[in-house]
N, C-alpha and C positions, 0 to 999 in steps of 0.2 A: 947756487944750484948748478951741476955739471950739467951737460948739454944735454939735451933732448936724445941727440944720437949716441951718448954715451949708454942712455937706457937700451934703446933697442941694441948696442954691441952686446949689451946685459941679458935682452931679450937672447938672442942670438946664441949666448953660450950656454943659458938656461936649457937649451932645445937638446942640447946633447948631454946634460947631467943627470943621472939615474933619478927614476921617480920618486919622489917625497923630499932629495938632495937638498936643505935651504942652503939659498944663498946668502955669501956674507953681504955685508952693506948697512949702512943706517937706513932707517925707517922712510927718510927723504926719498930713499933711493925707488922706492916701492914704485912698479908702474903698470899699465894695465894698456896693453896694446890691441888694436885692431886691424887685420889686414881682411882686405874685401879684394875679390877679384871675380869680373865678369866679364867676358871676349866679346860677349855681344852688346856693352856698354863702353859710353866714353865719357867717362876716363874708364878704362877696362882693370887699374889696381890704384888703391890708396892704403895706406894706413895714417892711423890717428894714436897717437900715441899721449895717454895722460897719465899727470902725477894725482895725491892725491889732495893737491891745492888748487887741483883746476891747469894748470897749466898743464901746456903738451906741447907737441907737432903735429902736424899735416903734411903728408906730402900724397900726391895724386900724379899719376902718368896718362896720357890720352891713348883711345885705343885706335880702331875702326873708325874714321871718322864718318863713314856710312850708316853708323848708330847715331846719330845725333837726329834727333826731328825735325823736319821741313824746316827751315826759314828760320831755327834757331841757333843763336851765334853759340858753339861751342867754347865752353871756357877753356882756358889754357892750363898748362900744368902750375901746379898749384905746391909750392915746398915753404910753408910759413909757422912762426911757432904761433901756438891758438891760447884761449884763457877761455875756459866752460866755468861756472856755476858753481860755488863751492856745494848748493845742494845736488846738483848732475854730478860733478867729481864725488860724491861722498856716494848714491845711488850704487853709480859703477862699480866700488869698490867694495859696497856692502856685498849686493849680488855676487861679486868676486868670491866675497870670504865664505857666502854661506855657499856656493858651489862647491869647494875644496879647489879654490884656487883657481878653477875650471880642470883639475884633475878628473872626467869624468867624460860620458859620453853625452856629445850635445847634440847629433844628426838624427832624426827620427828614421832614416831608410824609408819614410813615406812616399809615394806616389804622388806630387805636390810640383807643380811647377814650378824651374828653375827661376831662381831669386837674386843668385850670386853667391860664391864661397864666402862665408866668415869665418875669420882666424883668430879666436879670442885667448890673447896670451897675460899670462904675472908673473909676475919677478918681484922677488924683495925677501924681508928679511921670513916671512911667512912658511916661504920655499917657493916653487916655480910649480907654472903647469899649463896647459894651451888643450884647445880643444877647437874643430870643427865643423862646419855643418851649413848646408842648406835651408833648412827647417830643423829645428826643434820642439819636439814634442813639450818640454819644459816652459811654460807659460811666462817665466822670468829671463830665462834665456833668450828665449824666442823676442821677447818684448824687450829686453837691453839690446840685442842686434838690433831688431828693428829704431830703435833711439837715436843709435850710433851711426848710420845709416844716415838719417835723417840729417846730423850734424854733420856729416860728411856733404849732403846735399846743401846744405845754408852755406858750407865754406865756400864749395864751389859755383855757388849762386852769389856770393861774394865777389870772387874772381872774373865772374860773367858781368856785374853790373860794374865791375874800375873800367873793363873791355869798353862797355858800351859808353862809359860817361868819356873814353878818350876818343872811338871811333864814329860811333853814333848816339847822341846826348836823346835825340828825340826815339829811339830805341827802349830809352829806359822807362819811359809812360806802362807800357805793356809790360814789360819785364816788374817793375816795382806791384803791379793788379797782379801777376802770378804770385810774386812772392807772400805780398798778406794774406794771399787765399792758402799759398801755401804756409805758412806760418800759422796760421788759424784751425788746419786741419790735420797736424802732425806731420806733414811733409817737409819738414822742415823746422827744425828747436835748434835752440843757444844763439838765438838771434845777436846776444852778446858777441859771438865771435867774430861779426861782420861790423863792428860798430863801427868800425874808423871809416871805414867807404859810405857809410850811414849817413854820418854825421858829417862829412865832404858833402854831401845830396844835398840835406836840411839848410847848409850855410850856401851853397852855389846860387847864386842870380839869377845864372846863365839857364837853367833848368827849367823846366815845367813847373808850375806850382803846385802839381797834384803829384808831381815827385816829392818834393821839397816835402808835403802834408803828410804823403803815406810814410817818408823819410821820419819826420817829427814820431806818428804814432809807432813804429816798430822799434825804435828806439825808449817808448815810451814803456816798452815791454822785451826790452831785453833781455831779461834773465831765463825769459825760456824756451 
């Protein structure tokens, strides 16, 4: 499979090809990107980019770091290839297809507090097409951004607990109680993508035990 970044250069020249235009490429090539950006968050832009085997990228930039909450260790920039769920990969790409690609309008113009821009683009042999919005009125839309989002938030709580287990190991006690809670309440899906730092926890000595336990069960529930 060609690089992660070879999609998004794909991405990228799709944005300038008249609308309906398919692009060439085999079916491999088909990919379904997200860009998110918000000034008053940090990291203030990511995209997540997947195929539709589940594999992707990740890359995240930090913003303001005066957005970060009290006494929480900011995670750092984050540029790693991810592996979701062959049923989230397929989710994504079904909603994809019954949108028109995302040819379409996704922003409700409602009066709705700011959330963060998402940039939901495709490319492949289908044809190309991007759309995006703060809020959308479309209950599918609305609920894939919010998903995506969420897997954006597991990566980067990923990158927050390697920080802590190198800089403060006993940091991770409370960090690991956020995660299941958030893991539990859709704050947070495709626990899969964090597994390897996971499974570094579960086998570590040196750790808490109630790291190592919350380690064992989220892993016990990876796939979502």
């Amino acid at each position: 499979m060609k690089s992660p970044w070879f999609a998004l250069s794909m991405l990228t020249a799709a944005a300038f090809l008249p609308h309906g235009f398919a692009s060439a490429g085999p079916a491999s090539e088909a990919v379904v990107a997200t860009d998110f950006s918000n000034p008053g968050l940090s990291p203030s832009n990511w995209t997540l980019t997947l195929h539709r085997d589940g594999s992707g990228h990740f890359h995240s930039a930090r913003g303001d770091s005066s957005a970060s909450k009290p006494l929480e260790m900011e995670a750092p920039n984050v540029d790693r290839d991810v592996q979701v769920s062959a049923e989230f990969a397929e989710r994504v790409f079904r909603v994809a297809g019954g949108h028109r690609w995302f040819n379409e309008q996704c922003e409700s113009h409602m009066k709705v507090a700011f959330q963060g821009w998402k940039k939901l683009s495709y490319v492949g042999p289908e044809g190309n097409g991007s759309c995006t919005f703060n809020f959308s009125r479309d209950k599918e839309i609305q609920a894939l951004g919010d998903e995506l989002v969420s897997v954006a938030e597991t990566l980067q709580e990923g990158a927050r607990l390697e920080m802590l287990l190198q800089h403060d190991p006993l940091g991770l006690d409370r960090e690991m109680e956020f995660l299941m809670e958030a893991s539990k309440d859709g704050r947070m899906r495709q626990i899969c993508t964090i597994r390897e730092i996971l499974e570094r926890l579960q086998d570590d000595p040196a750790v808490l035990e109630r790291v190592r336990k919350r380690a064992r069960v989220l892993l016990a529930n990876a796939g979502t």
